[in-house]
C-alpha positions in Angstrom: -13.9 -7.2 37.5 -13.8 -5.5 34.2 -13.6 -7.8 31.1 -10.8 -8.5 28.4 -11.6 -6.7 25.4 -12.9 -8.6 22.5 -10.1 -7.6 20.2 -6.5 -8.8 20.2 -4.4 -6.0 21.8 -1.8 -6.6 18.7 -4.2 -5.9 16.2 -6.3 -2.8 17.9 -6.3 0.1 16.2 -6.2 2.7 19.5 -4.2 3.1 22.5 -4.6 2.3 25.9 -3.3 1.2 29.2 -5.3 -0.4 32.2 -4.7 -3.2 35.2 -6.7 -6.0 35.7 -7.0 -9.4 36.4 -7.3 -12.1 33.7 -10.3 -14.4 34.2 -10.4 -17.7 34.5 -6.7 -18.7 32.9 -6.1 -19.2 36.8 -3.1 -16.6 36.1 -2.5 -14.4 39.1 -3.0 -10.4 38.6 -3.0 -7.9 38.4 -1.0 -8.1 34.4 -0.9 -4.3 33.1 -0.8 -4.0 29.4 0.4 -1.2 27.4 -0.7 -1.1 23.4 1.5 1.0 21.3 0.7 1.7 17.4 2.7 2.7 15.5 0.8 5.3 13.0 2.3 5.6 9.6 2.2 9.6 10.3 4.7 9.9 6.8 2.0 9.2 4.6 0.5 12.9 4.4 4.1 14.4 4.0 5.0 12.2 1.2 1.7 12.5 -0.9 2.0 16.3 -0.4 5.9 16.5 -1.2 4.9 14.1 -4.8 2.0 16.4 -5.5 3.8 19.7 -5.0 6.7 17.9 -7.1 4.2 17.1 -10.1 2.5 20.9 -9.7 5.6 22.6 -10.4 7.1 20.1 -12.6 3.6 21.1 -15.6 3.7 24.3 -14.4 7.3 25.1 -15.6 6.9 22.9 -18.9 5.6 24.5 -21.8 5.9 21.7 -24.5 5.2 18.2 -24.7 8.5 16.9 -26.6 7.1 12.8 -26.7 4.1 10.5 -26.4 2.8 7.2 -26.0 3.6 5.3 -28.5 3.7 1.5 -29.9 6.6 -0.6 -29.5 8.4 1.5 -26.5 9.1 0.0 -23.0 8.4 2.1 -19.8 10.4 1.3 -16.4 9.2 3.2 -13.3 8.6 3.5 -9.8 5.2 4.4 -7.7 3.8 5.2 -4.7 0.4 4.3 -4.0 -1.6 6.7 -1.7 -4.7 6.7 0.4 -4.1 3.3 1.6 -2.5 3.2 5.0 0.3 2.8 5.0 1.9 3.6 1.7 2.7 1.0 -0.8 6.2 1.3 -2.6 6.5 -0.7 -6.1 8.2 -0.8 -9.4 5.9 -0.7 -13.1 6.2 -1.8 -16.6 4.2 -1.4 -19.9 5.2 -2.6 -23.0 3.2 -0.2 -26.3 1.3 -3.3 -27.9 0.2 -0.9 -30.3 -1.0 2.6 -30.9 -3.8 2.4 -28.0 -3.0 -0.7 -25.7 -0.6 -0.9 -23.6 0.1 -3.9 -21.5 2.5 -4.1 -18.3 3.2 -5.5 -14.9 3.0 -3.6 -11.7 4.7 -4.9 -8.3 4.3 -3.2 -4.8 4.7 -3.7 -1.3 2.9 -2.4 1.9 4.4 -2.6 5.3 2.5 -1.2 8.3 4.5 -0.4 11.5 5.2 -3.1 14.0 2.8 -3.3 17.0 4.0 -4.6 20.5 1.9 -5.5 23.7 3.7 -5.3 27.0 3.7 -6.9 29.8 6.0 -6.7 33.2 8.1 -9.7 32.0 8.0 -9.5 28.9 6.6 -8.0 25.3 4.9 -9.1 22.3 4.9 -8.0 18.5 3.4 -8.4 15.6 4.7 -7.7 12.0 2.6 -7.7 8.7 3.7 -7.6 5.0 1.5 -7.6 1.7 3.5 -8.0 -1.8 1.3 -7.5 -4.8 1.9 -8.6 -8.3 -0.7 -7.3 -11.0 -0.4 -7.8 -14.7 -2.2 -4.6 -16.5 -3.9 -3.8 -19.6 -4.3 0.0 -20.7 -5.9 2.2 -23.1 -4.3 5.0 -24.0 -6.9 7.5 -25.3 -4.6 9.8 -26.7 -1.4 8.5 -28.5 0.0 11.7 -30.2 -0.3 14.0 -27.3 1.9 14.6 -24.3 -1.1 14.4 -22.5 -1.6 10.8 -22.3 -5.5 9.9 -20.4 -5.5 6.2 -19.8 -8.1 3.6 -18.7 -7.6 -0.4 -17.8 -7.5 -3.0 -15.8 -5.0 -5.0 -13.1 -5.5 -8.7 -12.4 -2.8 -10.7 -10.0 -2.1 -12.3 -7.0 -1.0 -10.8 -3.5 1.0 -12.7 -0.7 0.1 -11.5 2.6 2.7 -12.9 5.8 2.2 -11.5 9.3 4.9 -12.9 11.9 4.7 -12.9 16.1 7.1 -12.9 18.4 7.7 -12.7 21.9 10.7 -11.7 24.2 11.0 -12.8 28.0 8.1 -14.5 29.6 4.8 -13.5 28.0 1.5 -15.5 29.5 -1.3 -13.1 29.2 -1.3 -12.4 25.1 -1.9 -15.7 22.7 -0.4 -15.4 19.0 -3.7 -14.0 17.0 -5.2 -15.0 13.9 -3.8 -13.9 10.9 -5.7 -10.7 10.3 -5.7 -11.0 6.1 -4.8 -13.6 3.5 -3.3 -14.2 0.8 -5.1 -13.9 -2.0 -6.3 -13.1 -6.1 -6.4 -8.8 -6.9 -8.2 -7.2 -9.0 -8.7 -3.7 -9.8 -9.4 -1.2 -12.4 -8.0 2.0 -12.7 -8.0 5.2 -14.6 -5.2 8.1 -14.8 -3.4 10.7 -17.1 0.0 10.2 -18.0 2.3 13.7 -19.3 5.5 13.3 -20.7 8.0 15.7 -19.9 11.1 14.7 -22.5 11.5 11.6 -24.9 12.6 9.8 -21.7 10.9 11.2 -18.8 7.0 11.2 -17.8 5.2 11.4 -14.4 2.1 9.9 -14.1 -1.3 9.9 -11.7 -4.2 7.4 -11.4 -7.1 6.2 -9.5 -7.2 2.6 -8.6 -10.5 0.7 -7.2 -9.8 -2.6 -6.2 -12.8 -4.9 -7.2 -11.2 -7.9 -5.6 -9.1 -7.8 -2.2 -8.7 -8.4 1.1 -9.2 -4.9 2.7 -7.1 -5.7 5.4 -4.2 -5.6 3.9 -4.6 -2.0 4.6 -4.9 -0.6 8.0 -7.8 2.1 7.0 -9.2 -0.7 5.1 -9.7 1.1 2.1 -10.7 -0.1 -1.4 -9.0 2.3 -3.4 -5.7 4.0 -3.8 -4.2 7.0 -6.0 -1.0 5.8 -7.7 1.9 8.1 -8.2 4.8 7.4 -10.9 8.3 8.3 -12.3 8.7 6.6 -16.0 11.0 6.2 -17.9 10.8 5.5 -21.8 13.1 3.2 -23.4 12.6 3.7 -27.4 
């Protein structure tokens, strides 16, 4: 008889579809799983949409009409790349003074469901990280349109992962929680360029020093952060 796999069938990261027995649970077979996941195929399109956006948005500006500067408020939203899938949030930063910068950043990853069938009935799982980071930036450059920054992000992120189950399911248990909640800490580093008094798009690279990786489903440490600001003066 061929074994189980070792790994939950709700938190695999592959297809597949066999018939088999289930050892010693004194379950009659033959049970025949099918594992769907769900990829997060928009993540590509997105990123290249945003970075076509931001090519032809510098491209087509000539002059820098504002900059960084103390005492202004900046609203935005971003979307951060490379993990998978894509996190969606909201960002704030408050000009301290003429080189710091200090904000809040909130953002939220969702990967697609995953279900487990079986001929009575099916399983899913569904996972969900919020992140809230307080930020503190340099800003290099405070009288150019061009705006290179440098900092770091320290916060907390709530990780909840629900399962449910629909008609009779014996054959898959309810699996551990795959992350945790935890503390998040990154640093980053990214240019900023301001297209009016009001508008700016920005671009950075994040490496997160402190996090569960599995928040993400590639697992990765870092992420490339786009935003749409607004200045409020």
């Amino acid at each position: 008889m061929e074994p189980i796999p070792f790994f939950h069938p709700l938190h695999s990261r592959c297809y597949w579809s066999h018939i088999r027995d289930i050892p010693d649970t004194g379950i009659p077979g033959p049970c025949h799983f099918i594992i769907h996941l769900l990829k997060d195929g928009g993540m590509k399109r997105w990123f290249t949409i945003f970075m076509l956006t931001l090519l032809a948005v510098i491209l087509t500006s000539t002059t820098g009409y504002a900059q960084y500067k103390p005492g202004t408020h900046t609203i935005g939203v971003n979307a951060t790349a490379v993990t998978d899938p894509v996190g969606w949030g909201v960002n704030y930063e408050y000009g301290y003074d003429e080189n710091l910068g200090l904000g809040m950043l909130v953002r939220y990853w969702s990967p697609e469901e995953r279900k487990a069938y079986e001929s009575t009935g099916e399983a899913s799982i569904t996972r969900a990280t919020y992140m809230v980071q307080l930020q503190a930036l340099y800003h290099a450059l405070p009288t150019s349109a061009w705006d290179p920054h440098a900092g770091v992000r320290v916060g907390y992120s709530y990780y909840d992962e629900e399962f449910s189950t629909s008609g009779i399911v014996v054959g898959i248990s309810e699996p551990e929680p795959k992350a945790e909640s935890n503390i998040s800490l990154s640093i980053v580093g990214g240019m900023r360029y301001y297209l009016s008094e009001q508008l700016s798009l920005g671009a950075a690279l994040e490496y997160f020093l402190f996090n569960d990786e599995n928040y993400f489903d590639n697992e990765s440490t870092t992420g490339v952060v786009f935003d749409l600001s607004f200045t409020l003066r």
